[in-house]
C-alpha positions, 0 to 999 in steps of 0.5 A, a space after each residue: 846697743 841700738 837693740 837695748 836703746 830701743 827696748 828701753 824706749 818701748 818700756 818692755 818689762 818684766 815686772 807684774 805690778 797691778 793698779 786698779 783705776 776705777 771706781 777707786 785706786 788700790 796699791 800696786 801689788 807685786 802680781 798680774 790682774 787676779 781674773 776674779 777681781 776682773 769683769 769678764 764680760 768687757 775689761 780694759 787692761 792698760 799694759 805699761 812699763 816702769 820708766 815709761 814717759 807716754 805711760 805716764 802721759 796717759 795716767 795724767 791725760 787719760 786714766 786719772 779722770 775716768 769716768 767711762 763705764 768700762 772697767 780698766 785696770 793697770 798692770 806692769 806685767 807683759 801677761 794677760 790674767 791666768 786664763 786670759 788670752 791675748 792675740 799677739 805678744 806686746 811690744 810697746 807701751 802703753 798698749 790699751 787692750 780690750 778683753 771681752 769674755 777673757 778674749 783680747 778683741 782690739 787694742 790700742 798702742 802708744 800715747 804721744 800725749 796732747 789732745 789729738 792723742 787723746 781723742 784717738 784714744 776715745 774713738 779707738 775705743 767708741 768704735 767698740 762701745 757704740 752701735 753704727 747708727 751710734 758711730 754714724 752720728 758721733 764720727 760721721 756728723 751724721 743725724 737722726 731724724 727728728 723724733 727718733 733719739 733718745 731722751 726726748 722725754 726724760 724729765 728726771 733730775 741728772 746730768 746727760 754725758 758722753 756715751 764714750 768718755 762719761 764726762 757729764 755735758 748738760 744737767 737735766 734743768 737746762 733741758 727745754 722743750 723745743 718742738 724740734 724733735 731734738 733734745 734740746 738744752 739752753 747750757 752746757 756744763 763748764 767746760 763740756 763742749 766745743 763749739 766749731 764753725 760748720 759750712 757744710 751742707 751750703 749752711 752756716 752752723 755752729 757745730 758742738 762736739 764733746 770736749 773730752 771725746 770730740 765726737 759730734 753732738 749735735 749744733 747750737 742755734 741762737 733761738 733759745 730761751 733765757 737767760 742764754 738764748 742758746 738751743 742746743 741742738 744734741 743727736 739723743 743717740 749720743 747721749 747718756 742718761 744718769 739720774 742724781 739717784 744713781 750717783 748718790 
């Protein structure tokens, strides 16, 4: 009885429904992920279970404002796409698996929910997306030196975003020059950032971190121009470029 209870917690199934998340959702089809439909290079597959509430959590918190790079897809089938390999047997929902070249290489288990739950999840997966110097930057508070990052002189019209996530942070028309070596920017977007209290260093600074990743970005400074007065001091490395004509 015990046995059956927690199988029944965990979400083990046996069904192979399939959902695609991005770009667009398709219906679930009564079969595993067709590897042609797949992108063999790096793919996500979220393995889940009918019934599942932390599935469900996820869908909500996670999948439904998807805006990363990486494609990922949803199945409620236990197996891999034909020809695919995972490396060990599942044995909890949902288990966020990362394949590259039909290869599992890392996976993510469970998903309480919240946003502790959440930005877990995003540096789980940053951890395979960014370089080191990368990694040092948006989870060890670390900062390139000045002149150095990228994006200084990017001009065109588009919205940089969290190289993680891919929520967008700032637009291009509140990028400023300010000498500092820094990308620097007078607003973010709604919503984009959170700002914290950093004493670290025998300084006392505003530190500002994305809000849907929480990786470090970079501080912001009173000495902006107007109309916000703000400077937005961001590490380039941690930012991602998209032009307006790339999105249309």
């Amino acid at each position: 009885m015990r046995t059956l209870f927690l199988l029944a917690f965990l979400g083990i199934a046996a069904s192979t429904a399939v959902q695609a998340v991005q770009p667009s959702a398709r219906p679930l089809e009564q079969k595993t992920p067709d590897p042609a439909t797949l992108n063999l290079k790096r793919q996500l597959i979220v393995f889940e279970a009918e019934d599942c509430p932390y599935c469900k959590k996820f869908k909500a918190e996670v999948l439904d404002h998807w805006k990363s790079d990486v494609p990922v897809v949803r199945t409620l089938g236990p197996q891999p796409p034909k020809g695919w390999v995972l490396e060990k047997a599942l044995f909890a929902t949902p288990t966020i698996v990362l394949f590259e070249n039909g290869r599992e290489v890392s996976r993510h288990t469970g998903y309480g929910g919240g946003a502790e739950a959440k930005q877990r999840y995003w540096k789980w997966l940053g951890f395979h997306l960014l370089t080191p110097a990368q990694q040092k930057i948006a989870f060890e508070q670390g900062t390139e030196r000045p002149g150095t990052g990228s994006h200084l002189d990017e001009k065109r019209p588009g919205t940089f975003v969290d190289p993680i996530t891919g929520a967008p942070l700032f637009r291009s028309d509140t990028k400023f020059e300010s000498g500092t070596g820094w990308p620097s920017f007078f607003n973010p977007l709604p919503g984009a950032i959170v700002e914290v209290a950093d004493n670290t260093l025998g300084m006392r600074r505003v530190e500002v971190k994305s809000a849907s990743s929480g990786i470090h970005l970079g501080h912001v400074f009173d000495d902006g121009p107007p109309p916000t007065g703000k400077r937005y001091c961001i590490n380039g490395n941690v930012l991602k470029f998209v032009p307006d004509t790339a999105a249309k």
